[in-house]
DSSP file (Angstrom, degrees, kcal/mol; ACC not computed):
  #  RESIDUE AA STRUCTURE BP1 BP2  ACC     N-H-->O    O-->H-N    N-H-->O    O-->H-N    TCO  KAPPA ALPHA  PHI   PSI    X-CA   Y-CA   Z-CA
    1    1 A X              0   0    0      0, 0.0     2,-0.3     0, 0.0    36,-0.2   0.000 360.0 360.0 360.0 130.1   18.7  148.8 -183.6
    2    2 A X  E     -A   36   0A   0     34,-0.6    34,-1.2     2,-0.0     2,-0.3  -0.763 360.0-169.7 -80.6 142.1   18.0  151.6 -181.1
    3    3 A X  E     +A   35   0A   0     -2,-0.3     2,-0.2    32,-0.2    32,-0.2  -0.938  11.8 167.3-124.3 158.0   19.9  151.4 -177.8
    4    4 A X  E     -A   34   0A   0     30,-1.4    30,-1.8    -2,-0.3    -2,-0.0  -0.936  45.5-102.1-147.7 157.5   18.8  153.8 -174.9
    5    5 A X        -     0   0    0     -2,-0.2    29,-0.7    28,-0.2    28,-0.2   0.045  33.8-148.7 -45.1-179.5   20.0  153.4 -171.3
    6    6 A X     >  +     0   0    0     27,-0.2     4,-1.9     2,-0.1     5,-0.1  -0.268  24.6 168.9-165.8  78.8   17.0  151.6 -168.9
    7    7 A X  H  > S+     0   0    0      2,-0.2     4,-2.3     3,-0.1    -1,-0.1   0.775  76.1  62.2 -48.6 -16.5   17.2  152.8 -165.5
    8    8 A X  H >> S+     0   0    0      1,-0.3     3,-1.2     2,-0.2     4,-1.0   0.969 107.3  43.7 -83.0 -86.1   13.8  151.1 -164.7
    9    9 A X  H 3> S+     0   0    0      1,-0.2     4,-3.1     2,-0.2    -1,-0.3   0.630 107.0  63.9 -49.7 -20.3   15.4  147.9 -165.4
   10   10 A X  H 3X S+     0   0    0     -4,-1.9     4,-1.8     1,-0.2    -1,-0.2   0.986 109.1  45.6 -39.9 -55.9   19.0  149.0 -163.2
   11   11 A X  H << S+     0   0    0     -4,-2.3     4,-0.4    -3,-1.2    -1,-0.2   0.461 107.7  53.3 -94.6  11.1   16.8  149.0 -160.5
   12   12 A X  H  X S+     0   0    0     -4,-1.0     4,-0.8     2,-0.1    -1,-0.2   0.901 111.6  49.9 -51.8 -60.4   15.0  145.7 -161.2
   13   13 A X  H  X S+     0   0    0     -4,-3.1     4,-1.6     1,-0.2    -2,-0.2   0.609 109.2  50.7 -50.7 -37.0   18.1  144.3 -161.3
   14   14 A X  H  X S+     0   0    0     -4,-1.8     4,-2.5     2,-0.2     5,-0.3   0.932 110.7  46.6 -65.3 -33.8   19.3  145.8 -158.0
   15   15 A X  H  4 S+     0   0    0     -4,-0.4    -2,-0.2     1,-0.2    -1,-0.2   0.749 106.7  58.4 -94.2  -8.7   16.5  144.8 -156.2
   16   16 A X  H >X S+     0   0    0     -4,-0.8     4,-1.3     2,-0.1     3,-0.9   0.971 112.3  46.6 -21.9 -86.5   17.1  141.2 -157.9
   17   17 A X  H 3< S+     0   0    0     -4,-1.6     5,-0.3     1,-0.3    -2,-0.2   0.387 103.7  61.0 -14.9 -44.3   20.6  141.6 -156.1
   18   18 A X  T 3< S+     0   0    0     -4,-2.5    -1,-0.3     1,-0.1    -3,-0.1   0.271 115.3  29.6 -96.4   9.0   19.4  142.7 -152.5
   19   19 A X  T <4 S+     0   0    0     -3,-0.9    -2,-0.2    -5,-0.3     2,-0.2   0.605 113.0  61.9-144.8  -3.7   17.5  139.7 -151.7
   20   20 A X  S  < S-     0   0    0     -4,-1.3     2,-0.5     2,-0.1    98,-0.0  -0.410  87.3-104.2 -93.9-162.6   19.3  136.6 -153.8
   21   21 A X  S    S+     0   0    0     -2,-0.2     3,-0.3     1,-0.1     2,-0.2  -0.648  72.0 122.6-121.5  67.4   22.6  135.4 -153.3
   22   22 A X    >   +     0   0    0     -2,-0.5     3,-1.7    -5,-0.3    -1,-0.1  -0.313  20.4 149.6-123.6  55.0   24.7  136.8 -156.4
   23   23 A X  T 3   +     0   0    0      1,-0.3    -1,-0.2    -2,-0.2    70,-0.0   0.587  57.5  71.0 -55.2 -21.2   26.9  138.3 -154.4
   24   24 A X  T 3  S+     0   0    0     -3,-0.3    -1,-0.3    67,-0.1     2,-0.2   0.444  82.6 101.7 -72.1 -13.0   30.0  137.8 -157.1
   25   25 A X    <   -     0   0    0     -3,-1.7     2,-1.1    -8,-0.1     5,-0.1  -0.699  67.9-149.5 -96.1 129.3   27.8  140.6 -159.2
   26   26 A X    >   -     0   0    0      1,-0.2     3,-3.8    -2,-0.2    -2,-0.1  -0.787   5.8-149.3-104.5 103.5   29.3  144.3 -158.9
   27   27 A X  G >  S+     0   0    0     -2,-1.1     3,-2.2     1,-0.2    -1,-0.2   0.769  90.5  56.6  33.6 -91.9   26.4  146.8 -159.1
   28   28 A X  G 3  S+     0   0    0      1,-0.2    -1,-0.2    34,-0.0     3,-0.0   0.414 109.0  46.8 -86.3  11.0   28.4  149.5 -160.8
   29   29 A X  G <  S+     0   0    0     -3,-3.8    34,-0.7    33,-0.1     2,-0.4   0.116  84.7  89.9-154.5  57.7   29.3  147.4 -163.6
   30   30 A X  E <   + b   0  63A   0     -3,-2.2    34,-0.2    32,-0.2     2,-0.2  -1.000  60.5 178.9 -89.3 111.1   26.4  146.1 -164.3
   31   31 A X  E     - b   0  64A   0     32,-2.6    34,-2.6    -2,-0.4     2,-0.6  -0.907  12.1-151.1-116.8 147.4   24.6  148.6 -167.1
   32   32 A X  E     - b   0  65A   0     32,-0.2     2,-0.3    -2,-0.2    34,-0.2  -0.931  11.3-172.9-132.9 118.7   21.5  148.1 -168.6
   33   33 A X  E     - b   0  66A   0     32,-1.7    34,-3.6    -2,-0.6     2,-0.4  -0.634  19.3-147.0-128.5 153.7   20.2  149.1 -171.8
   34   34 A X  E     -Ab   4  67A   0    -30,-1.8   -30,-1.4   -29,-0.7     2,-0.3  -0.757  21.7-171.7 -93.1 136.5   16.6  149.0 -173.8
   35   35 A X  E     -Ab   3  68A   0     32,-1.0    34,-2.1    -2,-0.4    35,-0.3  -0.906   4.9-161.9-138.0 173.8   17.3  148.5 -177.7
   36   36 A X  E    S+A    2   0A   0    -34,-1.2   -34,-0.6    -2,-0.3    33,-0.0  -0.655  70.9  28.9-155.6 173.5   13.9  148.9 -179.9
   37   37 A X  S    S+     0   0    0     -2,-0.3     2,-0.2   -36,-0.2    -1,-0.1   0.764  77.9 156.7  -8.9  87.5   13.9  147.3 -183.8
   38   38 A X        -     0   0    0      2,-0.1    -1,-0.1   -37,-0.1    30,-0.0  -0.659  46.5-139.9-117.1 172.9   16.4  144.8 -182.9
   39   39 A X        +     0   0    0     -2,-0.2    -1,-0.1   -38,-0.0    -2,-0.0   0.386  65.0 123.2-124.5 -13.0   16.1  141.5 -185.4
   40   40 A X        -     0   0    0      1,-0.1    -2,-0.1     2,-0.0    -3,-0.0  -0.047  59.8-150.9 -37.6 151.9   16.6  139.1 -182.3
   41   41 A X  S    S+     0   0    0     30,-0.0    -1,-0.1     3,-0.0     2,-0.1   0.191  77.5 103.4-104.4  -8.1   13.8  136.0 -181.2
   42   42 A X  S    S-     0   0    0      1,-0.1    29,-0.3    25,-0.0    30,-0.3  -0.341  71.2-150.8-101.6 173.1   15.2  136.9 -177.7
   43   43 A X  S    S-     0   0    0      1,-0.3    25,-5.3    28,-0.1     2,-0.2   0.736  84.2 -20.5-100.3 -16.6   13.5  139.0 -174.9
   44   44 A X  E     -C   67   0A   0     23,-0.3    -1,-0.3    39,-0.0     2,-0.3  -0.820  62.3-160.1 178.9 141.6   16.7  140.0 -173.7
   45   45 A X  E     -C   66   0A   0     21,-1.5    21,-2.8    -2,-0.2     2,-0.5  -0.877  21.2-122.2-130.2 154.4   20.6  139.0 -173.8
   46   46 A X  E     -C   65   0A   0     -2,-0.3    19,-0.3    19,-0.2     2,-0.2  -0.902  21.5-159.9 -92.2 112.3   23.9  139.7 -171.7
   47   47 A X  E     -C   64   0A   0     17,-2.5    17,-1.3    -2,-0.5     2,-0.2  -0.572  16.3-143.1-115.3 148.0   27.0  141.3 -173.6
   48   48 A X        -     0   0    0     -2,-0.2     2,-0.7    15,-0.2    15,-0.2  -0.454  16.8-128.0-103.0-177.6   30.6  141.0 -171.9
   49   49 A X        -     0   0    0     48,-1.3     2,-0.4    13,-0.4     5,-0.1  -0.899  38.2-149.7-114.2  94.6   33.8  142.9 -171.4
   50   50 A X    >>  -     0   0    0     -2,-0.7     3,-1.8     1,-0.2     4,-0.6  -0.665  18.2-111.7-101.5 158.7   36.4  140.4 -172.6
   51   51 A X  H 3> S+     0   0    0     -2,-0.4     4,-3.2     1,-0.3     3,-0.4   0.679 112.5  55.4 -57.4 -46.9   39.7  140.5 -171.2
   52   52 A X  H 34 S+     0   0    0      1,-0.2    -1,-0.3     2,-0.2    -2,-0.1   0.424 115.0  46.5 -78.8  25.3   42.0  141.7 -173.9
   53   53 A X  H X> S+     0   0    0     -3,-1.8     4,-3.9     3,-0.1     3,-2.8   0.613 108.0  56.8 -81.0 -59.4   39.4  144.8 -174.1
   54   54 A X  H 3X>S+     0   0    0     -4,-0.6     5,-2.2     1,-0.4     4,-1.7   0.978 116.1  32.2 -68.3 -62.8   39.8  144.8 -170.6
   55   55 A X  H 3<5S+     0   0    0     -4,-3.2    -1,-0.4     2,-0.2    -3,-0.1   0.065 115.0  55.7 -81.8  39.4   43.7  145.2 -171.0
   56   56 A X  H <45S+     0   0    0     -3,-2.8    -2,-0.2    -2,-0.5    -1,-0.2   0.574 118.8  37.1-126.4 -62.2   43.7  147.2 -174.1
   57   57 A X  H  <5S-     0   0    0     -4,-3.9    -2,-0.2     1,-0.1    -3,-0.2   0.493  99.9-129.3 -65.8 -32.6   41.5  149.7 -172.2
   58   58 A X  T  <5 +     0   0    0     -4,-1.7     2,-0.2    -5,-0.3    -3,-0.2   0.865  65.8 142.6  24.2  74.0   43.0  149.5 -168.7
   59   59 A X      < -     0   0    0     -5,-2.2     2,-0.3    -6,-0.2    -1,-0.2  -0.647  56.5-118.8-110.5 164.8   39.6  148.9 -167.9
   60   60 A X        -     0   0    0     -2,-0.2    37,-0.1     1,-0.1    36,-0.1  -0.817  53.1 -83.5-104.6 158.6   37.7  146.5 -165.0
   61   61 A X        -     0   0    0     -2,-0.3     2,-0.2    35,-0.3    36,-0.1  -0.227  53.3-180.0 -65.3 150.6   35.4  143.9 -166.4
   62   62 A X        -     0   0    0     -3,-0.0   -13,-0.4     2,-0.0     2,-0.3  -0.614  16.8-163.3-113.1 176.1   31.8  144.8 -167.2
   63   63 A X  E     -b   30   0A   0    -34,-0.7   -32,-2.6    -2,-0.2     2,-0.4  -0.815   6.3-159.6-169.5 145.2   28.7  143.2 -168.6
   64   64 A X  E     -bC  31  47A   0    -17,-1.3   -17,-2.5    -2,-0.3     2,-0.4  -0.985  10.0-149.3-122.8 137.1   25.6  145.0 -170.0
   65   65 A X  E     -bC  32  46A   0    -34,-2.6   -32,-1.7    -2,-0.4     2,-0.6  -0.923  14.2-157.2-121.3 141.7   22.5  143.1 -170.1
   66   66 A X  E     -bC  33  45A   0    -21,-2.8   -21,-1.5    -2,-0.4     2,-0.3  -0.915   5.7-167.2-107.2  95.2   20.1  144.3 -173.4
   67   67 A X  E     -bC  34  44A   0    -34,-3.6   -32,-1.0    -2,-0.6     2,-0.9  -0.651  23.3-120.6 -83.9 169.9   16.3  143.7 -173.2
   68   68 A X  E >>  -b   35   0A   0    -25,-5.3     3,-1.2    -2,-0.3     4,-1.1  -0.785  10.8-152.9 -96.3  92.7   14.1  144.2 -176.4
   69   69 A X  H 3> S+     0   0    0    -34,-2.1     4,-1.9    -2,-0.9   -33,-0.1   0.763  90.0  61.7 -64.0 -53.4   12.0  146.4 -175.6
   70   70 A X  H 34 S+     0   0    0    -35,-0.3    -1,-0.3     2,-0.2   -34,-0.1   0.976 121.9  21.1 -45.7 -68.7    9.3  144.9 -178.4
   71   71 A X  H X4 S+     0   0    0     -3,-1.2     3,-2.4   -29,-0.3    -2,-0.2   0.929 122.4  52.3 -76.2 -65.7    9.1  141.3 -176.3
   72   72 A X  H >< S+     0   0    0     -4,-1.1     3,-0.6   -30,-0.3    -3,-0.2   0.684 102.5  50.9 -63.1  -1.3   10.2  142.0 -173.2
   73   73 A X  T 3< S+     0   0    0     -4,-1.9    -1,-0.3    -5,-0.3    -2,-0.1   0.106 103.2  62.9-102.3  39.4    8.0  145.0 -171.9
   74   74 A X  T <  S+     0   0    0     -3,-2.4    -1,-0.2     2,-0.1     2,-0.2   0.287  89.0  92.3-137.6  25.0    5.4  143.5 -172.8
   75   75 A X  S <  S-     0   0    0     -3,-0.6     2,-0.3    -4,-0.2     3,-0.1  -0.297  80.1 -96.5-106.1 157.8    6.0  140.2 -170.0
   76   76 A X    >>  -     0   0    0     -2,-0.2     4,-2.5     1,-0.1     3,-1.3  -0.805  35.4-108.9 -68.3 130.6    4.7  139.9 -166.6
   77   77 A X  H >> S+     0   0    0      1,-0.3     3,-1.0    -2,-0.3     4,-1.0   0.812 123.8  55.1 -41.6 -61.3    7.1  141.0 -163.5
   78   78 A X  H >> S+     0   0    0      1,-0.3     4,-2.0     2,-0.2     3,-0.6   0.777 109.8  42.5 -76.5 -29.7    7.4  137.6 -162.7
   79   79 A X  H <> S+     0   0    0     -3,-1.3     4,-2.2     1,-0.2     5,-0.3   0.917 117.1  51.2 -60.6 -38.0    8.7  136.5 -166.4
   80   80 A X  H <X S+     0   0    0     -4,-2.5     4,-0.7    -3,-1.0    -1,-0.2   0.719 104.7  52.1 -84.4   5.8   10.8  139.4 -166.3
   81   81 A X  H <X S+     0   0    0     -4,-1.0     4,-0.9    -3,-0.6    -2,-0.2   0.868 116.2  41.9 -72.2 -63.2   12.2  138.7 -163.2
   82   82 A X  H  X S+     0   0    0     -4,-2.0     4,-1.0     1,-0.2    -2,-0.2   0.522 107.3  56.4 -64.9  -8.7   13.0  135.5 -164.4
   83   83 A X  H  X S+     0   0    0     -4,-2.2     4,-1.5     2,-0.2    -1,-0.2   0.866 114.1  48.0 -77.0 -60.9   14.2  136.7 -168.0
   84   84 A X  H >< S+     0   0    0     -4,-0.7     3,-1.8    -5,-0.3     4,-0.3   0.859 111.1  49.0 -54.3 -72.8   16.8  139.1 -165.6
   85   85 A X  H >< S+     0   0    0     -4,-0.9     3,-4.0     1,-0.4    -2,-0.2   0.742 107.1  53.1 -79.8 -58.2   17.9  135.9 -163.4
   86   86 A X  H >X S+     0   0    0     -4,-1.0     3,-1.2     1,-0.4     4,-0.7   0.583 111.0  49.3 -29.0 -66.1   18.6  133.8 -166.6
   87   87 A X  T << S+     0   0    0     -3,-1.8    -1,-0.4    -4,-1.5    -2,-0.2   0.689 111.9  47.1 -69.1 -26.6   21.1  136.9 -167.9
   88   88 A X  T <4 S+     0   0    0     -3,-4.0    -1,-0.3    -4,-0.3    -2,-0.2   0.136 101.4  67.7-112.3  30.7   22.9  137.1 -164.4
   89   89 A X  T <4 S+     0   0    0     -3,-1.2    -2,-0.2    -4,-0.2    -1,-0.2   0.838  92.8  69.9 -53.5 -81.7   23.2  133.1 -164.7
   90   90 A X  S  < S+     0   0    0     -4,-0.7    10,-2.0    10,-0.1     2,-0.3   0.354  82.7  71.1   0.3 -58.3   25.2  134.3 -167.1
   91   91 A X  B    S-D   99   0B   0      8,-0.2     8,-0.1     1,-0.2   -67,-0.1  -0.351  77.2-117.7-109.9 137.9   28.1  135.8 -165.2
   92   92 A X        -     0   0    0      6,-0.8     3,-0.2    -2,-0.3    -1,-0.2  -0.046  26.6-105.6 -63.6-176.7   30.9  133.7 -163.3
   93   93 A X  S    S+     0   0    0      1,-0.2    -1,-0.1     2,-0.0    -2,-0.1   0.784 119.8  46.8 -87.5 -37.0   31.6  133.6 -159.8
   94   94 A X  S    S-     0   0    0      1,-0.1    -1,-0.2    -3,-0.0    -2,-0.1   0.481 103.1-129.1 -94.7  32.4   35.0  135.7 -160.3
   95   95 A X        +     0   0    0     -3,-0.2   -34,-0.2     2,-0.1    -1,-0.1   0.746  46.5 164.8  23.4  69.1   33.3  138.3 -162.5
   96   96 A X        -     0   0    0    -36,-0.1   -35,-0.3   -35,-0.0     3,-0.1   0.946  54.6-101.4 -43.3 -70.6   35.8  138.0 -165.2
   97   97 A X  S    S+     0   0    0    -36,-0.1   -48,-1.3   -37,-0.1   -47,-0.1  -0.409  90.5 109.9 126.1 -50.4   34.5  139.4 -168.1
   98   98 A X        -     0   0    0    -50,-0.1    -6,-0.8     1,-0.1     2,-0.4   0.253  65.2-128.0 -57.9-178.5   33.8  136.4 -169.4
   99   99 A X  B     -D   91   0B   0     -8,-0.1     2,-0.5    -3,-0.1    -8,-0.2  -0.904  16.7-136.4-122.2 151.3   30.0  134.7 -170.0
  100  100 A X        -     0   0    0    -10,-2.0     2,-0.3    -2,-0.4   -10,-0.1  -0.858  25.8-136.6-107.7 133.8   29.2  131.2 -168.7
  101  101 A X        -     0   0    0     -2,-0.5     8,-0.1     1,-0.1     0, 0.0  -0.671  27.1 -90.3 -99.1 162.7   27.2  129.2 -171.5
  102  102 A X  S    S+     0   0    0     -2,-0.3     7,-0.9     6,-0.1     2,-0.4   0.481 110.0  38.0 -51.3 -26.4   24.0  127.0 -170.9
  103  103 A X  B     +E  108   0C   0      5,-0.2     2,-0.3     6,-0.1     5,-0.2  -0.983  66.6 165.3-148.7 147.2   25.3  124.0 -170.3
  104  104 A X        -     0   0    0      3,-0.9    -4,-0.0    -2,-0.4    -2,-0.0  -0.673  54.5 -84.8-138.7 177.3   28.7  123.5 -168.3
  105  105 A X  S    S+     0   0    0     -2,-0.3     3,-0.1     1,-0.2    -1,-0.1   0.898 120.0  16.9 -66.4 -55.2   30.0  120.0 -166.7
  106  106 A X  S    S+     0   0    0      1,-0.2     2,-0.3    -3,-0.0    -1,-0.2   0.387 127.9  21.3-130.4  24.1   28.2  120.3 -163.8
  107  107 A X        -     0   0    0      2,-0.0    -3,-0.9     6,-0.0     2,-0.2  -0.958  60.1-161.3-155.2-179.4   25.3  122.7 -163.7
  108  108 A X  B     -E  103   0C   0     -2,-0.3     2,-0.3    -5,-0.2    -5,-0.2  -0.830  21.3-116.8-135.2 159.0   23.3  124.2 -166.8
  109  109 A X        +     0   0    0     -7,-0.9    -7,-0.1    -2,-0.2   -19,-0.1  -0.580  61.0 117.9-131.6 108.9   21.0  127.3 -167.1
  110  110 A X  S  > S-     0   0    0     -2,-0.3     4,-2.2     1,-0.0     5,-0.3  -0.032  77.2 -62.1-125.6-144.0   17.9  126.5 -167.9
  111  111 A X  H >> S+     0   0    0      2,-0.2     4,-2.8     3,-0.2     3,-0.7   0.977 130.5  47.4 -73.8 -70.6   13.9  126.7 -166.5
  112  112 A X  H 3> S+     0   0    0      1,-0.2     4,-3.4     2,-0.2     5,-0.3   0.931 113.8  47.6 -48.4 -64.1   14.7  124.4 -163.3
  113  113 A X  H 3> S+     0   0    0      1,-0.3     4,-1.6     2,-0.2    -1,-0.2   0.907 125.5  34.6 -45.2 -40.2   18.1  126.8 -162.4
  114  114 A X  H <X S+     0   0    0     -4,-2.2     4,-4.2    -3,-0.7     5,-0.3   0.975 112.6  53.6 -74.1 -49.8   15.8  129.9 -163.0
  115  115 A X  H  X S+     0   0    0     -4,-2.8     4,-3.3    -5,-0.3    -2,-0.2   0.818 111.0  50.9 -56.1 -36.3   12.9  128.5 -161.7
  116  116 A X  H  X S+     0   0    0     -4,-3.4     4,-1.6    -5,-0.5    -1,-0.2   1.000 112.1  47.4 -39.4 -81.0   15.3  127.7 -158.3
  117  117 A X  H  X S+     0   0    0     -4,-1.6     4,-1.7    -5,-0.3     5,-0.3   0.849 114.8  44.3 -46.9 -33.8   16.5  131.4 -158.1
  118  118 A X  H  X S+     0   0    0     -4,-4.2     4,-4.0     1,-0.2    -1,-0.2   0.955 104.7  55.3-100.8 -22.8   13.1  133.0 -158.5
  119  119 A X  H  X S+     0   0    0     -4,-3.3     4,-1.1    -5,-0.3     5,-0.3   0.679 112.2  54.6 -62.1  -8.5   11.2  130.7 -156.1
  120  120 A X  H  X S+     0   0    0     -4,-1.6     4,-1.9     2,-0.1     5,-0.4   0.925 115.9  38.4 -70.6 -43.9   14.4  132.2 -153.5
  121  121 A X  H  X S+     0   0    0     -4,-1.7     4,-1.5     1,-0.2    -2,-0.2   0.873 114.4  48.6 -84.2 -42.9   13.5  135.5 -154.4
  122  122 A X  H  X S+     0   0    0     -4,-4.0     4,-0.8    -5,-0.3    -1,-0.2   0.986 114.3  47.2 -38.9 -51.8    9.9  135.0 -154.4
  123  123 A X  H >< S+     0   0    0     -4,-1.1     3,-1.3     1,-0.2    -2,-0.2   0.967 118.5  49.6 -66.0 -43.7   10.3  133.1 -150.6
  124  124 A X  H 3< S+     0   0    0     -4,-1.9    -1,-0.2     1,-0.3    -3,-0.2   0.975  94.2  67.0 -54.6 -62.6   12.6  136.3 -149.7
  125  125 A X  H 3<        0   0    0     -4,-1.5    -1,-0.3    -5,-0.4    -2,-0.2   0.834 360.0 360.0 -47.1 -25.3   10.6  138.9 -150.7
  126  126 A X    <<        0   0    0     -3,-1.3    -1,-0.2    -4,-0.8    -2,-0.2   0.319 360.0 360.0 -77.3 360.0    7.8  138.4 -148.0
């Protein structure tokens, strides 16, 4: 597996950021990387900081979100918009470190929960 930075996708992500409500997300440690001959079915996944890193390191939490360069550039903005909001689904409200998994007690993320978030961002954008 290649990893490369992927500013183009940073500033997807920002502009993701400026017009929904994920205000719990910090910017500048979000990072976003392209990988190329990855052995993944996915178009793109979210990696975490986890806390005893975090205090090993004396570091603040992070998360890096990975597309695959192979599926995912090869998507329509609006699936990869929605491929993005699915990964920042991902990240809790107190931007631990930690990852939030697909189905929780009371909400999940799945097609309706994206589908939510990107008709916001759609409505927003105009």
């Amino acid at each position: 597996m290649i990893l490369q930075p992927a500013s183009d996708i940073q500033k997807r992500l920002e502009s993701i950021l400026a017009v929904i409500d994920f205000d719990h997300v910090k910017k500048n440690q979000l990072h976003c990387f392209r990988s190329r001959e990855s052995k993944t079915r996915a178009f793109a996944r979210i990696w975490s900081f986890p806390k005893i890193w975090q205090m090993a390191l004396s570091l603040e939490p992070h998360y890096s979100i990975e597309v695959i360069s192979e599926r995912f550039d090869k998507l329509d903005d609006v699936n990869k918009d929605k491929i993005l909001i699915h990964e920042l689904l991902h990240i809790p409200k107190n931007f631990s470190g930690a990852l939030l998994s697909h189905k929780r007690r009371y909400s999940r993320i799945d097609a309706k929960t994206v589908n939510y978030f990107y008709q916001k961002l759609k409505e927003k954008r105009k």
